[in-house]
C-alpha positions in Angstrom: -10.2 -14.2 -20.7 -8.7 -11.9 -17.7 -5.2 -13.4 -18.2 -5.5 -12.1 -22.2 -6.9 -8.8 -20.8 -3.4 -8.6 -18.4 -1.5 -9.4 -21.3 -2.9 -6.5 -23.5 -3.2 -4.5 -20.6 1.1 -4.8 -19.6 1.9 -4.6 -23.4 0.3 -1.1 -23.3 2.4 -0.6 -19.9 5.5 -1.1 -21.5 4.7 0.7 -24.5 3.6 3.6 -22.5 4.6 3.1 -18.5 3.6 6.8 -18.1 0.5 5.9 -19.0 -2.4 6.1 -15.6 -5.3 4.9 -17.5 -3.2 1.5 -18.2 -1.8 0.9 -14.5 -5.5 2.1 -13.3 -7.1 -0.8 -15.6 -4.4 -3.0 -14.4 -5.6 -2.8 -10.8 -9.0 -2.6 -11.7 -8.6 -6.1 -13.3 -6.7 -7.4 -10.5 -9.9 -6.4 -8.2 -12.6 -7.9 -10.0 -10.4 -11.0 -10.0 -10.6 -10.3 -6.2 -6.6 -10.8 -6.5 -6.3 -8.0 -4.0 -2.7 -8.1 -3.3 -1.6 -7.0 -6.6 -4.6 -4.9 -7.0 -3.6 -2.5 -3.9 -0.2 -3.0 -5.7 -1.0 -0.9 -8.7 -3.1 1.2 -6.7 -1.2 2.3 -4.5 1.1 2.8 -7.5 -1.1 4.6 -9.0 -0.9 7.0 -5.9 2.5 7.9 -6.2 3.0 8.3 -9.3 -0.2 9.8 -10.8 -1.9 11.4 -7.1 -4.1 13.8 -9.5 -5.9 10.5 -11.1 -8.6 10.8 -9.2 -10.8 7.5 -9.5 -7.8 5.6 -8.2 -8.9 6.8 -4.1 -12.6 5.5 -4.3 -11.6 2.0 -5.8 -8.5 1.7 -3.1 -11.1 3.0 0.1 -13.4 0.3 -1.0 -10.4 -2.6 -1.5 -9.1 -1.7 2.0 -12.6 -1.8 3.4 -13.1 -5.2 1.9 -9.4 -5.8 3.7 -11.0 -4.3 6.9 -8.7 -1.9 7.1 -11.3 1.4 7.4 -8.9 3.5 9.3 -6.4 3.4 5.9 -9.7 3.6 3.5 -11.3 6.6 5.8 -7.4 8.1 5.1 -8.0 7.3 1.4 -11.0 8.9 1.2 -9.9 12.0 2.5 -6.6 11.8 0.3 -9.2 11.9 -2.9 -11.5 14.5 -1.9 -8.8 16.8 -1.7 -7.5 15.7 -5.2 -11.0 16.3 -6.3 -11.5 19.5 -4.7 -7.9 20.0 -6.8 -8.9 18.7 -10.1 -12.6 20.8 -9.0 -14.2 17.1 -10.0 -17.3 17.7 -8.2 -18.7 14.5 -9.2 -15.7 12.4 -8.0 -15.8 14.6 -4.9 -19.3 13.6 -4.7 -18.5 10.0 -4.5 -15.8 9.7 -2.2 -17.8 12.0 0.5 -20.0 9.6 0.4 -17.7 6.8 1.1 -16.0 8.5 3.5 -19.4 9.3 5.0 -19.7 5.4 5.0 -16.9 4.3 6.5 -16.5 6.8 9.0 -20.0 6.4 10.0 -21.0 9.3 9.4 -23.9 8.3 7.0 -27.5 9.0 8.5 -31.4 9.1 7.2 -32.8 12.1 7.6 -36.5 11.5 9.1 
């Protein structure tokens, strides 16, 4: 079933390889495969040629924390949050504070 979603998925790549929806479900797919090498691939594609898709910088965080790589995912984080302050996605920015909070250990309870 993934392979057939792949497929589909790189038709509408190279029908449309503009397109950051497609190379942002293309990575996505690759993550829940947990084939993270070409899933930090098309993220990090995703990056440089679309760094205003915002959704792209919580997904890579989390993939390079499962990497243990926090240093690069803290780095992420912070790399979204200004593209969310940009796009004034207050939600998104929502999300990735709180990952970066996470990572960075900055996450407490208040009593």
């Amino acid at each position: 079933m993934q392979n057939q979603r792949l497929s589909k998925l790189f038709e509408f790549l190279e029908a449309d390889p503009n397109d950051s929806f497609i190379l942002y479900a293309i990575a996505t797919e690759y993550n829940v495969s947990n084939d993270t090498s070409n899933a930090l691939k098309y993220y990090l594609q995703l990056t440089e040629k679309h760094p205003d898709y915002v959704g792209t910088y919580y997904h890579l965080g989390k993939l390079y924390e499962k990497l243990q790589q926090k240093e690069e995912a803290i780095r992420i984080y912070q790399i979204g949050m200004q593209a969310a302050r940009n796009k004034r996605d207050m939600h998104a920015l929502s999300e990735l504070q709180g990952a970066y909070n996470s990572a960075a250990g900055l996450d407490y309870e208040d009593d």
